[in-house]
C-alpha positions in Angstrom: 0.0 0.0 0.0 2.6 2.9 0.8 4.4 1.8 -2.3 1.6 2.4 -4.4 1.1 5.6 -2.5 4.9 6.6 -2.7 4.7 5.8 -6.8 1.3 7.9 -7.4 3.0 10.6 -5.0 6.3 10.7 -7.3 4.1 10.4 -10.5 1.7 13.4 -9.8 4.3 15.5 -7.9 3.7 18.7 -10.2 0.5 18.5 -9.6 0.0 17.8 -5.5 2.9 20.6 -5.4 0.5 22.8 -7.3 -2.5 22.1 -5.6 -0.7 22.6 -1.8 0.4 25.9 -3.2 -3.6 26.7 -4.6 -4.5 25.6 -1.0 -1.8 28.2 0.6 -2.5 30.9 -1.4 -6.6 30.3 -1.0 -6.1 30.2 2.8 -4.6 33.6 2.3 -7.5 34.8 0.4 -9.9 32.9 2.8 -8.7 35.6 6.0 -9.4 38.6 3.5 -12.7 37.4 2.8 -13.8 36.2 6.2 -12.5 39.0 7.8 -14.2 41.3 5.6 -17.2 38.9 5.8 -16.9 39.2 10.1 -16.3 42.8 10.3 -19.1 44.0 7.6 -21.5 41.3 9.5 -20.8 41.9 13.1 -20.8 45.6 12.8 -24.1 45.5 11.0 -23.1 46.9 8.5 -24.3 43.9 5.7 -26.0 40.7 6.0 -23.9 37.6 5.9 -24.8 37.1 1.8 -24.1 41.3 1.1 -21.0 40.9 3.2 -19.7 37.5 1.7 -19.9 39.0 -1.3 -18.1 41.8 -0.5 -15.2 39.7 1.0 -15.0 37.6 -2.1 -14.0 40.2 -4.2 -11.3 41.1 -1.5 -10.4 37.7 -1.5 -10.5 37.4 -5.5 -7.7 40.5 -5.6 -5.4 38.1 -3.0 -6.6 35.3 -5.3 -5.0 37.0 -8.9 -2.2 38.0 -7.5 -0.6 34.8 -5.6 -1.9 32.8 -8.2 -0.6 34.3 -11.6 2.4 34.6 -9.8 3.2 31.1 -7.5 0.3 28.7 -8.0 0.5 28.9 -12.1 3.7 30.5 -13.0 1.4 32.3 -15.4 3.2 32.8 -18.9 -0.2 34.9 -20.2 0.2 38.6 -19.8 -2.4 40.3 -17.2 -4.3 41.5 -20.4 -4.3 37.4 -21.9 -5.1 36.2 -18.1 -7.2 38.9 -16.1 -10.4 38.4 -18.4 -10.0 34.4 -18.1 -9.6 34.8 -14.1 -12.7 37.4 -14.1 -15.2 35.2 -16.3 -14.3 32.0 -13.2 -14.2 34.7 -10.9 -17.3 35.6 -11.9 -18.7 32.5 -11.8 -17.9 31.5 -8.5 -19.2 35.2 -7.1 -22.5 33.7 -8.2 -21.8 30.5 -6.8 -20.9 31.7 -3.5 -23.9 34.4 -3.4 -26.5 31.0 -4.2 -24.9 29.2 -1.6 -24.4 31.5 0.5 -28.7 32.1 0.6 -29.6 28.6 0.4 -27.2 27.7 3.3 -27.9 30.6 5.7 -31.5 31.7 4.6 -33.0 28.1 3.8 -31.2 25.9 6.0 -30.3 28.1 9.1 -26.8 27.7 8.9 -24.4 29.6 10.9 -23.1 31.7 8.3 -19.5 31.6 9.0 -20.0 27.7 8.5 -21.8 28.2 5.6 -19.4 30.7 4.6 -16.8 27.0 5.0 -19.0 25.1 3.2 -19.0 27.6 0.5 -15.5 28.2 0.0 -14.8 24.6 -0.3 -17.3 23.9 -3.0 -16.0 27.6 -5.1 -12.3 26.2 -4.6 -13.0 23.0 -6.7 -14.6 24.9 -9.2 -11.7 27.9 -9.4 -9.4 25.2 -9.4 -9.9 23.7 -12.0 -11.3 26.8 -14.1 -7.7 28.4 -13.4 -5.5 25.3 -13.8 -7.0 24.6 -17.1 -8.3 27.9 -18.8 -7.3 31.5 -17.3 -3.6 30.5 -16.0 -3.0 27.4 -18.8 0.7 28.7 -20.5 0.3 29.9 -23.5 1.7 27.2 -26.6 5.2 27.5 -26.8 5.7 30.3 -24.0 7.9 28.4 -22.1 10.1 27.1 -24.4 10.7 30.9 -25.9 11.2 32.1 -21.9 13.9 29.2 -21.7 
């Protein structure tokens, strides 16, 4: 069993090593939104879907940046990359205001766990959306870096 882990660990290095970085760098863009999300809610100054909102698109700002720069090694300038991110960005700002209402207005949740839930769903969807359309390298791009 651990050598079949240890062999599927070597083969898909790039990618875990990619993926621990998407988690570091979303955990970082996480505390901007949930802190923006706490301190809009608690000082009633939004409700928790207004306020969610309004920390994803702090979070999306952390987001660009650490990704373009660690998670992808982006090769696509900002004007080839920051429409890609903003249509998956876009995306998961809907996502995350629908889940966001279903989990705390329908089901009663707690919104800073809903707010968890939420993230975790969005983060398979950005993922992959950003691994495999807004940061992809551009053909060629890094062999003419090189």
């Amino acid at each position: 069993m651990f050598a079949v882990l240890s062999h599927l660990s070597a083969q898909h290095r790039a990618f875990l090593m990619q993926f621990a970085t998407f988690v570091g760098v979303g955990l970082t863009a996480a505390a901007g939104h949930f802190t923006t999300l706490a301190l809009l809610v608690e000082s009633h100054w939004a409700g928790p879907v207004l306020a969610s909102l309004a920390g994803f698109l702090v979070g999306s700002v952390i987001s660009y940046c650490l990704n373009r720069r660690f998670t992808f090694e982006s090769t696509r300038s900002h004007a080839g990359a920051l429409p890609r991110f903003a249509t998956v960005a876009g995306i998961a700002f809907v996502m995350t205001g629908v889940l966001m209402d279903i989990l705390v207005h329908r089901l009663g949740l707690y919104y800073l766990l809903a707010q968890a839930i939420t993230t975790g769903l969005v983060m398979i969807w950005t993922f992959s959306a950003y691994r495999i359309w807004a940061f992809a390298h551009k053909t060629g791009a890094r062999e003419a870096a090189k």
